[in-house]
N, C-alpha and C positions, 0 to 999 in steps of 0.2 A: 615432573613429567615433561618432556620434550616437544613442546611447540613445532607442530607439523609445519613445515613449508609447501606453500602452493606452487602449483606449476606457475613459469611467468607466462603471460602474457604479451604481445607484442603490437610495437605500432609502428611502420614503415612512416618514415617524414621526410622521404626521400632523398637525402643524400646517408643517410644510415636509419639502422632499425634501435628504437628504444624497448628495453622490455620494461613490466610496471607488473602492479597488482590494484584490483579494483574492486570495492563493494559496491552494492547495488541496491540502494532498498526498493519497495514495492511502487513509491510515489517518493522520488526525491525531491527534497528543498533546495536544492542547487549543489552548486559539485565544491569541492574541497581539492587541491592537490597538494603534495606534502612533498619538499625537495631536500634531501638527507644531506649531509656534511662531507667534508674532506675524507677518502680512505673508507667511504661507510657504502653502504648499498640501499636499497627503498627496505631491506630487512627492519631495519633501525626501528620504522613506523610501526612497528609492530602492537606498540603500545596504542597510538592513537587510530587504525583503522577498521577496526570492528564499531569502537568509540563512535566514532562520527559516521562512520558506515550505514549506522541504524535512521540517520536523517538524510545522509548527504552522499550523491555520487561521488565517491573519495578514490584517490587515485593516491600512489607512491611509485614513485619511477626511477626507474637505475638510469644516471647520467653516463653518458658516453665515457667507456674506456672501464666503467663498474660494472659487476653484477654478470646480469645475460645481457646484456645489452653489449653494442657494436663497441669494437675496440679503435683510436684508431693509432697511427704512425706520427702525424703532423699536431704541433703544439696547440693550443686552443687557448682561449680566457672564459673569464665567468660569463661574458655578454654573450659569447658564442654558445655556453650552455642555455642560456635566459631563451634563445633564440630558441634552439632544442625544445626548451619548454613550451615556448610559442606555437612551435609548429605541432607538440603534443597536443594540447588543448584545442587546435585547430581540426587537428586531423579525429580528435576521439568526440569532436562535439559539445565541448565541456568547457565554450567557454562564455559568460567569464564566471573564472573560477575563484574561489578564497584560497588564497598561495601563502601556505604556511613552510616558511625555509630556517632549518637550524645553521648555524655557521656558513661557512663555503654553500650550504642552501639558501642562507639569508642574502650572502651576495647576490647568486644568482636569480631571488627573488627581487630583491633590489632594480636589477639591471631590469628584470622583465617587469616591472614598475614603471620601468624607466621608457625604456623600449618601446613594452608595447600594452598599455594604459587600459586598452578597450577591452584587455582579458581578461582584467583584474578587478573582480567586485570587491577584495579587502587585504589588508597585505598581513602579517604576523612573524613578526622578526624577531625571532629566538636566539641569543649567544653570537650575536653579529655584529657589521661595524661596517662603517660608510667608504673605508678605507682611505689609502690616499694620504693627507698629508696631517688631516683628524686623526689618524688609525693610532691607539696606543699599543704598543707592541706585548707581545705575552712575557708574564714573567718567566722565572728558571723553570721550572715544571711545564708550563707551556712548550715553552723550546725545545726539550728534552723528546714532548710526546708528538712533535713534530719532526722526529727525525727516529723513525720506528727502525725495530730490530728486525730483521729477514730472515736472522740466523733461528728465532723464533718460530713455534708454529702459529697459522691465525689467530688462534681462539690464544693462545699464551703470550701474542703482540697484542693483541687487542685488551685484554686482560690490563696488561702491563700500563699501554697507553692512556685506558680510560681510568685507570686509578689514578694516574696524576694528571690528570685531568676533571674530575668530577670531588668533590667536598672529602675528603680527605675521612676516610674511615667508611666511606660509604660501599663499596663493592665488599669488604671484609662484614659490615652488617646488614647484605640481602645478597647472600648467593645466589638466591634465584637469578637476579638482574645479570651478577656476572656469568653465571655458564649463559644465560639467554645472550649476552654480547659478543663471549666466544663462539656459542654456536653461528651468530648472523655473521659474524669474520672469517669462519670456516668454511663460508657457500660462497662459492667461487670468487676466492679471495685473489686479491691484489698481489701483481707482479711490483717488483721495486721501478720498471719502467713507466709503468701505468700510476704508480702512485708518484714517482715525479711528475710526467705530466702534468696530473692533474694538480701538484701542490704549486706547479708553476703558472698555473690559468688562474690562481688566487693572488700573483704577485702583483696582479697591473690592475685589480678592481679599486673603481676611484669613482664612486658618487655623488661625492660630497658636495658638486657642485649644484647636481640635481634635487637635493634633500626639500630643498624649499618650494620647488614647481611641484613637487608631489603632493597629489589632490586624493588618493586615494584612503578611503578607511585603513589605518595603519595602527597596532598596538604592537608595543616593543616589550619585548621579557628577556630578563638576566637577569641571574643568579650575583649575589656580589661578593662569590668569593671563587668565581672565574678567575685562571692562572690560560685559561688561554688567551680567548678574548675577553678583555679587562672591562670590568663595571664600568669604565669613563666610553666607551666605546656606544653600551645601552644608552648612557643618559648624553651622550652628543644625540645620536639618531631619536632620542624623546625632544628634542629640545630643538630640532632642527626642521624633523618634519609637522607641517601644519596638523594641529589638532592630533595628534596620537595622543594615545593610552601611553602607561608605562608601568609594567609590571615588574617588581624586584623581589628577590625569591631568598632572604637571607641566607647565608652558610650556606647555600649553593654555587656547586661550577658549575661545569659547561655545559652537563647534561641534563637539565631540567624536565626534559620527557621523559627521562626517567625516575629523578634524583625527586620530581616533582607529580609526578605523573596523574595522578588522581585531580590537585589541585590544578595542574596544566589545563587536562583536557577539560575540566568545568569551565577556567576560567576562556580559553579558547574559541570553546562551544556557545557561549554566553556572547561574549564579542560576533561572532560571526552569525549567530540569530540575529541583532540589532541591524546587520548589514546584505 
């Protein structure tokens, strides 16, 4: 059965409009926002926002240039998304929030860590890396799904990409997960201009110097049989930043919100009660 999509929603932060999706329970425990990956959209959460929706004002938000949200012309980096996020959380009242970011969302949660400290009640850094000159680079299958097919339709790039990308046999044993990935890559999918940009605003993320000034409740998860961002990438940022957690999710890649999903969102949800 086909996973209805909701209308988006929007939030002006004044120099462009973000669109998001938002649950609401009746008496929230604090707010949650979830920042999706490279080439992905806030669809991705789909798994975790009902999940956490039942305790927490939970937010998923299309980064500039994805999704409904604003496109634009001029290059950007992850800081300047971090920022976007900043001015989200600012403008929806939601802050401070527990900022859970997969990949290119974990950069961006990183920088907005970095940035701007006072938003952030807890960090959860999923399949990410400090970058910089830490960064261990993705192996052959990483590479490959870094440089997607166009001649493809979404849902048949997407398909493509997240297979060699996630534990190897896994989309062939839960079809549900892969049409649900095709179907989130087929709502208004990525132009090849828009997904350069945005794969070039993850060229100059660099942390690393910061890892150690970071005071904020922080658990780090990967998977350790990531071909993107490599398991050495997880345990630099466990070992860097003061007092993190560190979750490892064996014969997992990259996708651990899915590949994990159940075990994710407990062990998640568990973390960010504490916090």
């Amino acid at each position: 059965m086909t996973q209805q999509i909701p209308e988006p929603r929007f939030c002006n932060i004044g120099t462009r409009t973000l669109a998001y999706d938002e649950i609401r329970p009746e008496h929230p425990q604090g707010n949650v926002l979830f920042l999706t990956g490279l080439g992905s959209n806030r669809l991705g959460w789909r798994g975790q926002l009902p999940v956490f929706g039942e305790k927490y004002r939970t937010f998923s938000i299309d980064h500039r240039d994805t999704g409904d949200s604003d496109t634009t012309d001029a290059d950007y980096s992850t800081a300047d998304q971090a920022d976007d996020a900043a001015a989200f959380l600012r403008a929806m009242n939601a802050a401070p929030a527990h900022v859970v970011g997969i990949s290119m969302g974990g950069f961006i949660a990183l920088n907005l860590a970095v940035r701007w400290p006072e938003l952030v009640q807890s960090l959860t850094l999923v399949s990410t890396s400090a970058g910089g000159a830490s960064h261990v680079g993705p192996e052959e299958a990483g590479l490959d799904a870094l440089r997607p097919d166009f001649s493809l339709s979404p849902g048949a790039r997407a398909r493509r990409t997240y297979g060699l990308i996630m534990a190897p046999g896994f989309l062939d044993a839960h079809p549900e997960a892969s049409d649900a990935i095709a179907a989130n890559a087929d709502y208004r999918p990525l132009t090849p201009e828009r997904y350069a940009r945005q794969f070039r605003s993850t060229r100059t993320h660099d942390v690393t110097a910061d890892l150690e000034k970071l005071l904020v409740p922080t658990m780090v998860v990967h998977g350790d049989a990531d071909p993107l961002v490599r398991y050495e990438n997880g345990q630099h940022l466990a070992a860097q930043i003061p007092g993190a957690e560190f979750i490892t999710y064996p014969g997992t890649g990259h996708i651990p919100i899915v590949e994990r999903a159940e075990e994710f969102n407990e062990a998640v949800l568990g973390f960010v009660a504490q916090h």
